[in-house]
C-alpha positions as CSV (number, residue, x, y, z in Angstrom):
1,X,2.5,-10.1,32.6
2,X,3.4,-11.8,35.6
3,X,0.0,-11.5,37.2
4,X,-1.1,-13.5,34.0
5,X,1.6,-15.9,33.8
6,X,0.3,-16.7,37.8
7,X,-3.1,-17.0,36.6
8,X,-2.0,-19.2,33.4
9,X,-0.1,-21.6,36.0
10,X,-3.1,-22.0,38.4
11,X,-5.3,-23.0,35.6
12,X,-3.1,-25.5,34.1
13,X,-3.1,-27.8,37.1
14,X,-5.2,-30.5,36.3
15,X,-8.8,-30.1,37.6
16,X,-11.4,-33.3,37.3
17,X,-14.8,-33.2,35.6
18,X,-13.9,-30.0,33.3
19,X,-16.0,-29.4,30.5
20,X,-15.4,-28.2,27.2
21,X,-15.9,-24.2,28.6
22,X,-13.4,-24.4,30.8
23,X,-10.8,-25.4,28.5
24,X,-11.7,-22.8,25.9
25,X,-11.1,-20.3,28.6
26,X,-7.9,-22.4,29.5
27,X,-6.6,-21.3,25.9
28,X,-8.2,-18.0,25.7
29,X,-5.5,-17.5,28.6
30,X,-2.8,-18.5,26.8
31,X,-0.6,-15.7,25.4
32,X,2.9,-17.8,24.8
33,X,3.3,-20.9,22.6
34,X,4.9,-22.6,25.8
35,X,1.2,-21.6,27.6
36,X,-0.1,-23.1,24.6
37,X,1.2,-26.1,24.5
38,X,0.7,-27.1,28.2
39,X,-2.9,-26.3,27.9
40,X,-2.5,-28.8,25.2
41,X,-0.9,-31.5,27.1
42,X,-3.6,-31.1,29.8
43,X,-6.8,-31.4,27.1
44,X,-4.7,-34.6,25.8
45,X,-4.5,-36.2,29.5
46,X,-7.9,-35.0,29.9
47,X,-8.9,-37.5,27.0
48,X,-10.6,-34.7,25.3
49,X,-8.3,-34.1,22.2
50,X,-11.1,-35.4,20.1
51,X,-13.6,-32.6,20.8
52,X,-14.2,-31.0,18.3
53,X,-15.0,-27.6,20.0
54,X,-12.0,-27.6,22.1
55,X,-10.0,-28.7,19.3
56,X,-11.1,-25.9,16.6
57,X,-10.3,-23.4,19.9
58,X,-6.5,-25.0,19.8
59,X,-6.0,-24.8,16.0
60,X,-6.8,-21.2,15.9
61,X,-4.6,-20.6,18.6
62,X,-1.8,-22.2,16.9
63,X,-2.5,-20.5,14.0
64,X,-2.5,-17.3,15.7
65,X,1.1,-17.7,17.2
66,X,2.0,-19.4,13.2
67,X,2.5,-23.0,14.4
68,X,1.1,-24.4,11.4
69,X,2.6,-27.7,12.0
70,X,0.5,-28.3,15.7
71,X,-2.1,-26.8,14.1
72,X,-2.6,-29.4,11.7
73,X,-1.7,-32.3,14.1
74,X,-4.7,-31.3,15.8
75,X,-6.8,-31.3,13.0
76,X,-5.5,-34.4,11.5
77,X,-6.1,-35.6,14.4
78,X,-10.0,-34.9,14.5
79,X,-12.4,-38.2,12.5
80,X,-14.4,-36.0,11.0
81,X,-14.3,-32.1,11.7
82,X,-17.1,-30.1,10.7
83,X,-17.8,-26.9,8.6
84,X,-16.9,-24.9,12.0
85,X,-13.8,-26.4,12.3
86,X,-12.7,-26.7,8.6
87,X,-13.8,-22.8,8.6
88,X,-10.8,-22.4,11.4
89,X,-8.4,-23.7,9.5
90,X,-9.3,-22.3,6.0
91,X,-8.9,-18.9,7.9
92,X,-5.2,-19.5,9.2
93,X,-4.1,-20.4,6.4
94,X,-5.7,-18.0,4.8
95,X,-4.0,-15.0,6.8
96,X,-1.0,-16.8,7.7
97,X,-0.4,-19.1,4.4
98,X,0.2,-21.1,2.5
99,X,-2.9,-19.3,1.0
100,X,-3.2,-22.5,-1.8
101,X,-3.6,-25.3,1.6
102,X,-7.1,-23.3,2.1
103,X,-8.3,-24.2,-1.5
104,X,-7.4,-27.4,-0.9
105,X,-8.9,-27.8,2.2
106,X,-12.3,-25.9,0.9
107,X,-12.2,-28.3,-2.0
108,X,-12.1,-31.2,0.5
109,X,-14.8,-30.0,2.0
110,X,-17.2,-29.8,-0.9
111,X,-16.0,-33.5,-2.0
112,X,-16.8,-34.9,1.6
113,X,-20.2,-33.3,1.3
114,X,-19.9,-30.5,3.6
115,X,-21.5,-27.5,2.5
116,X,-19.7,-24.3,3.0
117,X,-21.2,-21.0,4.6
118,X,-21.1,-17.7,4.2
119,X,-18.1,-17.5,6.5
120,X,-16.4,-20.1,4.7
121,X,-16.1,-17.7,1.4
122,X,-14.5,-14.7,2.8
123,X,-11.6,-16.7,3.6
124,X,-11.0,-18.6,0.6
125,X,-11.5,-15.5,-1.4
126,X,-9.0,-13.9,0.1
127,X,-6.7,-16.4,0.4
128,X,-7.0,-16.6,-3.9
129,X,-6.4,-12.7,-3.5
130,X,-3.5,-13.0,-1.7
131,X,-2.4,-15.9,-3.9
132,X,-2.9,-14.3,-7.5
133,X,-5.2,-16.7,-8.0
134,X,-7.6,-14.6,-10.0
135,X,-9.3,-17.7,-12.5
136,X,-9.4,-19.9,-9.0
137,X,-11.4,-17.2,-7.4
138,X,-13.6,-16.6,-9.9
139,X,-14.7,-20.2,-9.7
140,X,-15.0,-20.1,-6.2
141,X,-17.5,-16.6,-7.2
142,X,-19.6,-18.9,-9.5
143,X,-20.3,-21.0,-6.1
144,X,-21.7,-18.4,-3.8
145,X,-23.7,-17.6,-6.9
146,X,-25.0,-21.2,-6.7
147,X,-25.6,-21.2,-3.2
148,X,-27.4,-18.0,-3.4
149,X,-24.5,-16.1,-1.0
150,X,-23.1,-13.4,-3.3
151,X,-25.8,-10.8,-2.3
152,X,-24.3,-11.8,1.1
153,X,-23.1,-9.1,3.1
154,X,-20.0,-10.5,4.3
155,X,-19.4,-12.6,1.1
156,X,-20.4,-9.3,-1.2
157,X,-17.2,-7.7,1.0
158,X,-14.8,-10.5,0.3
159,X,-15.7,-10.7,-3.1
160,X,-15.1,-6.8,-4.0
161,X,-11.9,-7.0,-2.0
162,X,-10.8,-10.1,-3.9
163,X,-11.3,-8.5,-7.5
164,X,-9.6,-5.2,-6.2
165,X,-6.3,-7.4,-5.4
166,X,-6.2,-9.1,-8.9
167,X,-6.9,-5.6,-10.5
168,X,-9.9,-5.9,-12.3
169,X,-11.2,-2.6,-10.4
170,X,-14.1,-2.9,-12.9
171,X,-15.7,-6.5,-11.9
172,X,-15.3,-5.3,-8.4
173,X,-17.3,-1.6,-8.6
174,X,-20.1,-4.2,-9.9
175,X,-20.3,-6.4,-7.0
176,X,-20.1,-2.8,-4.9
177,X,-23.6,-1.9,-6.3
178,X,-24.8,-5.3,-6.3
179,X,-24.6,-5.3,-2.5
180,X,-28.0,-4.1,-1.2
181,X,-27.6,-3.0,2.0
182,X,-23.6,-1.9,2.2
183,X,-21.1,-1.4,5.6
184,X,-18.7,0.7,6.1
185,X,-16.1,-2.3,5.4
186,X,-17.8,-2.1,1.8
187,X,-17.3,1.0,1.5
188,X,-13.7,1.1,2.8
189,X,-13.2,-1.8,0.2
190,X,-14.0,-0.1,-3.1
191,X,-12.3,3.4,-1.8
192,X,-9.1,1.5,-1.4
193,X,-9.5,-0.5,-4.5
194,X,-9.7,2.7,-6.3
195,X,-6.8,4.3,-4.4
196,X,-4.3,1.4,-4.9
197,X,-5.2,0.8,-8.6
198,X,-4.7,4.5,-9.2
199,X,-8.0,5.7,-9.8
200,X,-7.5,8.5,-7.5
201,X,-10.4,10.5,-8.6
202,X,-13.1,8.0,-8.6
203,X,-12.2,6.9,-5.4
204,X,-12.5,10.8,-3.9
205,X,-16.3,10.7,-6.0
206,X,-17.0,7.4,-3.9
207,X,-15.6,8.8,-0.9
208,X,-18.5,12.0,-1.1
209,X,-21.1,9.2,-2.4
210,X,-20.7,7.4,1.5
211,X,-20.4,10.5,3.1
212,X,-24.3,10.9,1.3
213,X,-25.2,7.6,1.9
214,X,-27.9,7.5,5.0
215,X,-27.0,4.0,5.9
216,X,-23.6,4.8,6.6
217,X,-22.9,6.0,10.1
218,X,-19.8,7.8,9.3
219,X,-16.2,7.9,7.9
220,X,-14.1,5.6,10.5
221,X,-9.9,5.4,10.8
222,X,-9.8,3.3,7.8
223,X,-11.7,5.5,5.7
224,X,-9.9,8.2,6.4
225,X,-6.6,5.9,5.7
226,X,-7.4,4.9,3.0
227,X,-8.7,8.1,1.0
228,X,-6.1,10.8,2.5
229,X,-3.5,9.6,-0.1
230,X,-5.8,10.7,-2.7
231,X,-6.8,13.8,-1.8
232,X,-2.8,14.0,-0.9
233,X,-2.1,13.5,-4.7
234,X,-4.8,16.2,-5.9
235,X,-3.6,18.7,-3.2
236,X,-7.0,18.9,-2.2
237,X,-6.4,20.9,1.6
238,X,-10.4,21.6,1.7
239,X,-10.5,17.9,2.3
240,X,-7.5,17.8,4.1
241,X,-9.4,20.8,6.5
242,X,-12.4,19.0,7.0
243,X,-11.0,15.5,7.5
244,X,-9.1,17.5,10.6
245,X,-12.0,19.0,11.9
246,X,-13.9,16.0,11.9
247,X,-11.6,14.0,13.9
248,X,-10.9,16.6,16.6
249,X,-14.9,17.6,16.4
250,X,-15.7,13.5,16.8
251,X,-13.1,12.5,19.9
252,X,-11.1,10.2,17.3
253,X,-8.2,9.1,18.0
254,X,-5.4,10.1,15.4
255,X,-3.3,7.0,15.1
256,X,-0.5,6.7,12.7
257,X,-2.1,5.4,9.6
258,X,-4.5,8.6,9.8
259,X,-1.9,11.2,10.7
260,X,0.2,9.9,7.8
261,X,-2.0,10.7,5.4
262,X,-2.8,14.0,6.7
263,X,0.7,14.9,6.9
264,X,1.2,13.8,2.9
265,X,-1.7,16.0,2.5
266,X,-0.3,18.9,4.3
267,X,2.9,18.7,2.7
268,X,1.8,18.3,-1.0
269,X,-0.4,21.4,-0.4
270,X,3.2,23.8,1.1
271,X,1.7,23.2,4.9
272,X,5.1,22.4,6.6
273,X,4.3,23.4,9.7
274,X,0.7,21.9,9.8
275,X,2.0,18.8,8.4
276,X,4.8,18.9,12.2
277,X,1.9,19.8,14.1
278,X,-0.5,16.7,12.9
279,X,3.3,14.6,13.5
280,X,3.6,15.5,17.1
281,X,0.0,15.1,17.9
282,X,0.3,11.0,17.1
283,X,1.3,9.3,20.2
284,X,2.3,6.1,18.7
285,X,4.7,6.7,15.6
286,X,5.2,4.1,13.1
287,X,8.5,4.4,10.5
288,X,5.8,5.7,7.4
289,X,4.7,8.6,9.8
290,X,8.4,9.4,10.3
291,X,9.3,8.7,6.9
292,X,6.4,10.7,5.7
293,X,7.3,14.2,7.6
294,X,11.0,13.8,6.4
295,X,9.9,13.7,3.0
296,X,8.0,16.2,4.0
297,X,11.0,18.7,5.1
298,X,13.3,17.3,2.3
299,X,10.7,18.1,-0.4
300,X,10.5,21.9,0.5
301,X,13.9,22.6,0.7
302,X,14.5,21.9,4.6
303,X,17.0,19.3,4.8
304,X,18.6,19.8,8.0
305,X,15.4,19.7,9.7
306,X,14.5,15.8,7.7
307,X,18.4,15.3,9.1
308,X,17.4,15.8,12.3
309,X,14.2,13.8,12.1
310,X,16.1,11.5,11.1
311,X,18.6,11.0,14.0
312,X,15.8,11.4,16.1
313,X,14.1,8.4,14.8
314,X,17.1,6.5,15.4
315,X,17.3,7.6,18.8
316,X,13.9,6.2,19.7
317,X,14.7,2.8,18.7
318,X,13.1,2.3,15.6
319,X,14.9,1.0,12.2
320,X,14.4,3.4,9.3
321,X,13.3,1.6,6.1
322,X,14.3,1.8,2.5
323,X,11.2,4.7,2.1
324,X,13.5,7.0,4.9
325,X,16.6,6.6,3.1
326,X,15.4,7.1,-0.6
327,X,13.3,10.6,1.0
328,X,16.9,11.7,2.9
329,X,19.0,10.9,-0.2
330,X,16.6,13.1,-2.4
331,X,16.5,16.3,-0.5
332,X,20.4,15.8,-0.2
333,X,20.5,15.6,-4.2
334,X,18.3,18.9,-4.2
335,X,20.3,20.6,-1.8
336,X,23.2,19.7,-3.3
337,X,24.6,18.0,0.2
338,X,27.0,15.3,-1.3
339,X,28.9,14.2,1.6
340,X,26.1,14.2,3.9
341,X,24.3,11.5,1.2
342,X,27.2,9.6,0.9
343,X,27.4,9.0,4.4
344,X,23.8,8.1,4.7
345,X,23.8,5.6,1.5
346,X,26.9,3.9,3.1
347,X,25.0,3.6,6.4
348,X,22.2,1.7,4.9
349,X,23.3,-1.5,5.1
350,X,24.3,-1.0,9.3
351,X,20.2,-0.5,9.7
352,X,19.8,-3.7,7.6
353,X,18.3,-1.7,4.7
354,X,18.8,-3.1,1.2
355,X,19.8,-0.7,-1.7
356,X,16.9,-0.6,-4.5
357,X,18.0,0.8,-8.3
358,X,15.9,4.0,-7.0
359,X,18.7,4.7,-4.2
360,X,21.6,4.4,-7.0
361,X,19.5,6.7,-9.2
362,X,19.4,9.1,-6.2
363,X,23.6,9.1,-6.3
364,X,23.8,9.8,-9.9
365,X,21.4,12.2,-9.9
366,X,22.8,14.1,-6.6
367,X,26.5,13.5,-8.4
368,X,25.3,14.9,-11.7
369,X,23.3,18.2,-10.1
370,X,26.7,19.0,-8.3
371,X,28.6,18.7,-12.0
372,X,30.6,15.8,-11.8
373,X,29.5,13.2,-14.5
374,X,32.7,11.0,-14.5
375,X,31.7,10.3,-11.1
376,X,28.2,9.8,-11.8
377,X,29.0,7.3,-15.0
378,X,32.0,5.2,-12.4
379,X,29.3,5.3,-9.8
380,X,26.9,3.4,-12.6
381,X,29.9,1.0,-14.1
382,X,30.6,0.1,-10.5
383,X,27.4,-0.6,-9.6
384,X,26.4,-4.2,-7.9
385,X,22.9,-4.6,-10.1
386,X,22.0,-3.8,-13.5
387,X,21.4,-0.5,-14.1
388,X,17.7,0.7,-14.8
389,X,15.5,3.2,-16.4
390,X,15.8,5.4,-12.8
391,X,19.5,5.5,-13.2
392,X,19.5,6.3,-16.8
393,X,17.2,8.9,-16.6
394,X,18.8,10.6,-13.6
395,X,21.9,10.6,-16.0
396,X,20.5,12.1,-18.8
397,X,18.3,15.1,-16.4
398,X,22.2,15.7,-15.3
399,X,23.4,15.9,-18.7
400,X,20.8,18.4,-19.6
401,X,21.0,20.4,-16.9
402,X,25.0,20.5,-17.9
403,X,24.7,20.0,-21.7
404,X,26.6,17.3,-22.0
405,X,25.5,16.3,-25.5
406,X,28.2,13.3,-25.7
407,X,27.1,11.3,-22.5
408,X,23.1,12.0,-23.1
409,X,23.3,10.4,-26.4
410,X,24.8,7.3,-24.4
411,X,22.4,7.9,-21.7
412,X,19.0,8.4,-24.2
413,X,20.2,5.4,-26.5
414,X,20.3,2.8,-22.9
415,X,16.6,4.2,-22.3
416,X,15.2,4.2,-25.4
417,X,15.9,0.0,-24.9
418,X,14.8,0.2,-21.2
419,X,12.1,2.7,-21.4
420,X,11.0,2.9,-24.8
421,X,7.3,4.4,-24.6
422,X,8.4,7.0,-22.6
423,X,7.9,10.3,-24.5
424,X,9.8,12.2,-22.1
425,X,13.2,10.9,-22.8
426,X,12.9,11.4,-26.1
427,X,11.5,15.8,-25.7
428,X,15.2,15.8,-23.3
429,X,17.3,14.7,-26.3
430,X,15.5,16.3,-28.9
431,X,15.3,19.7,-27.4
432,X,19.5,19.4,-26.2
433,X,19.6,18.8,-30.2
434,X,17.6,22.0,-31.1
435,X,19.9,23.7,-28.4
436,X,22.9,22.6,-30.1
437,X,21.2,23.5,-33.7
438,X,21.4,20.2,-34.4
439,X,18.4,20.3,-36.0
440,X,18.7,17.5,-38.5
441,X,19.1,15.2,-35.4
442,X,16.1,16.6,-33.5
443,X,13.7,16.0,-36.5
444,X,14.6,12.4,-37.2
445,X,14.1,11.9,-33.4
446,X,10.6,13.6,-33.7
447,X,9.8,11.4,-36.6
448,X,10.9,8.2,-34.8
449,X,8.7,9.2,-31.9
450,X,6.1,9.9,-34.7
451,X,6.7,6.3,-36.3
452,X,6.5,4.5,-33.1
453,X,3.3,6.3,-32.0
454,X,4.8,7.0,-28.9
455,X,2.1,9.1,-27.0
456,X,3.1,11.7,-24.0
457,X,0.6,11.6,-21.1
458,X,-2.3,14.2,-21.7
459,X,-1.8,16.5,-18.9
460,X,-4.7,17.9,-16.8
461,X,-5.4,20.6,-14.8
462,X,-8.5,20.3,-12.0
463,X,-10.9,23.2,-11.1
464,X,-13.0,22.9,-8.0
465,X,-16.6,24.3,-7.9
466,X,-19.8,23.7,-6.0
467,X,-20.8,20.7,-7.9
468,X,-17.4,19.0,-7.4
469,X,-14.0,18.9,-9.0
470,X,-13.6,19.1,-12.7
471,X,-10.9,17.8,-14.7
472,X,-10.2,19.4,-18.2
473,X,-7.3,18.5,-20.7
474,X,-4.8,20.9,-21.4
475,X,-4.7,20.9,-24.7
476,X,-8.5,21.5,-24.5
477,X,-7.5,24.7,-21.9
478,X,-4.6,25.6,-24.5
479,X,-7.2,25.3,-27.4
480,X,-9.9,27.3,-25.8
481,X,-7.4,30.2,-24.7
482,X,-6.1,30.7,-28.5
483,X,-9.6,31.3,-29.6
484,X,-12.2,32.6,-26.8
485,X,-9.2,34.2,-25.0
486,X,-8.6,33.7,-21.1
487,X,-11.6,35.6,-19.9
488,X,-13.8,33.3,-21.7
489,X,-12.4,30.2,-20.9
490,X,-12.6,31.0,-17.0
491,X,-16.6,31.7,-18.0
492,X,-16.3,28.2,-19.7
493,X,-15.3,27.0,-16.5
């Protein structure tokens, strides 16, 4: 650093006859906003704050360290910047916001009679993604399909991207297949679309489809980021397997995004010690990877392990996040560890962590699995933010489990307001009514959940087979077992 700060100083003393070159490299030096802003002082003496190539070089410099304000004193500054420039500044804002100053300045483009490019769209489409600006984008969409850039490459990516952030998964899958020839930042587009919208399975199907596709090189970090939470949600480890083997295989380096998701993937599939050995093998750890291999101790059982994990992430400087806590004060509820997740939901606020209604749930249901419900219900009245659905629900599980019939009447009556299409809550009371041969009271609870038309997920179960994995309802599974028996059914199949 001090070798560059030198190098920075020699630089900046004022040399006669530069050109424009040797001030972009001036600022292509610059690493500090006080480097910055000399450099800037010296293109002002200079006389050469109105060219318009060293200037665009300056505002995406200050947008880079987030000095918005230089940034547009520079370009205010310009008479009449051109589509280069404008470009410049439609992308700051449009990474570092205000995400609606890059519609306005696009729209001032267009009214001055400068034409925008195909790298002009890809920055105001995402910064309408990133706005929630779904009805601006699309009419920003109908003007690369008057332009004739929507088959674009790099336009066709910022378009499917934009559509997968104002969920409408749908419009984006057709501007996937509309691209001709596709990149790998297509196809990492759509996967991801598919993953975040929850279309875990169609994003696994387009996942194999790249993996076919012969203009595709290969799967790159992102891919693999991106799709290894939803093979970690099927519990698919023959994916998990073969994503390993092609990064050690390839040389790639396993950074933490990647490992992450290979360590969800482990866990959900019982690998604990897998999951570790993919953990130690990342040399840079971010908080998720750490967060992700405590929940991956806490959720089979191995709490003193995620403890330890846990002090040990403390120890190497970094600041556990709201994720850490809420995995640590789950395997304590499980364990049955009340004191130990006490301590660490009154330590939450020295780490600077706020306290979500999914942290109190985590209390009430660790204080209701250890059999004290007066606690749990103080812990609720005391509580600094309305109580939720979480907290409600953890209540009424306790009261189950303990058949408290008295409090999960109170408990089922706050839910059926806060949660009232949740078939669930209603199967808990109804069956503690059958329990309690109170069946009177379990029947008009059936027949209100009838009344209501209140639907209970269909539940599926997933069979893997040459041709890919197949999904099948369980009632279908159910319906086939009554009357072909199980030996058929597994023929069926």
């Amino acid at each position: 650093m001090r070798v560059l700060s030198r190098r920075v100083q020699q630089i900046l003393r004022p040399k006669p006859h530069e050109d424009s070159f040797y001030y972009t490299d001036l600022l292509h030096l610059c690493k500090t906003t006080g480097n910055l802003k000399k450099a800037h002082a010296q293109v002002v003496v200079a006389g050469h704050e109105k060219d318009a190539f060293i200037a665009t070089k300056l505002i995406d410099k200050y947008f880079l360290f987030s000095n918005l304000e230089l940034a547009c004193k520079v370009f205010d500054n310009l008479s009449e910047p051109d589509a280069f420039c404008r470009n410049v500044v439609i992308k700051g804002y449009a990474n570092v916001g205000p995400f609606g100053e890059a519609l306005n300045i696009y729209n001032a483009m267009r009214w001055r009679g400068i034409s925008p490019n195909k790298y002009t769209y890809p920055f105001v489409l995402k910064a309408c993604g990133a706005d929630g600006a779904s009805k601006k984008g699309q009419v920003i969409h109908g003007h690369t399909v008057k332009c004739g850039l929507d088959l674009d490459l790099f336009v066709g990516n910022s378009l499917v991207a934009f559509y997968v952030k104002c969920q409408e998964i749908e419009v984006s899958r057709k501007m996937f297949d509309g691209i001709p020839q596709r990149d790998i930042v297509t196809w990492n587009s759509m996967i991801s679309g598919y993953v975040v919208n929850g279309y875990v399975n169609d994003a696994i199907q387009l996942f194999y489809d790249m993996l076919r596709d012969e203009g595709v090189v290969g799967p790159d970090q992102t891919t693999f980021a991106t799709v290894l939470p939803a093979f970690a949600q099927v519990a698919d480890i023959h994916a998990g397997y073969w994503i390993h083997r092609y990064i050690v295989k390839t040389g790639m380096e396993l950074d933490s995004a990647v490992g992450t998701g290979l360590i969800l993937l482990y866990s959900n599939c019982g690998f604990v010690s897998q999951a570790r050995a993919i953990f130690d093998m990342i040399s840079v750890r971010s908080v998720v990877a750490w967060s992700a291999i405590i929940r991956c101790y806490g959720t089979h059982g191995l709490v003193q392990q995620a403890l330890t994990l846990f002090r040990q992430l403390v120890e190497a400087g970094l600041f556990p996040d709201d994720i850490v806590f809420l995995s640590l004060l789950s395997a304590c509820s499980h364990a049955g560890l009340v004191e130990q997740g006490w301590q660490l939901f009154h330590s939450m606020e020295t780490y600077g962590v706020g306290k979500r209604e999914a942290h109190y749930a985590c209390i009430v249901d660790m204080l209701g699995r250890a059999g004290d419900l007066e606690k749990a219900v103080e812990f609720i009245q005391s509580m600094p933010v309305q109580p939720g659905k979480n907290v409600y629900g953890a209540l009424l599980g306790a009261c189950r489990i303990h058949k408290n019939m008295e409090l999960a009447e109170m408990a089922a009556e706050k839910l059926f307001v806060l949660d009232p299409n949740n078939a669930g809550r209603y199967v808990i009371l109804a069956q503690m009514y059958e329990e309690a041969g109170r069946w009177q009271d379990a029947s008009k609870l059936r027949k209100v959940v009838k009344e209501k038309e209140i639907k209970k997920p269909i539940g599926y179960s997933s069979v893997e087979l040459e041709s890919g994995r197949k999904r099948f309802a369980e009632t279908w599974i159910k319906m086939s077992i009554s009357n072909h028996g199980k030996r058929d059914v597994l023929w069926l199949l």
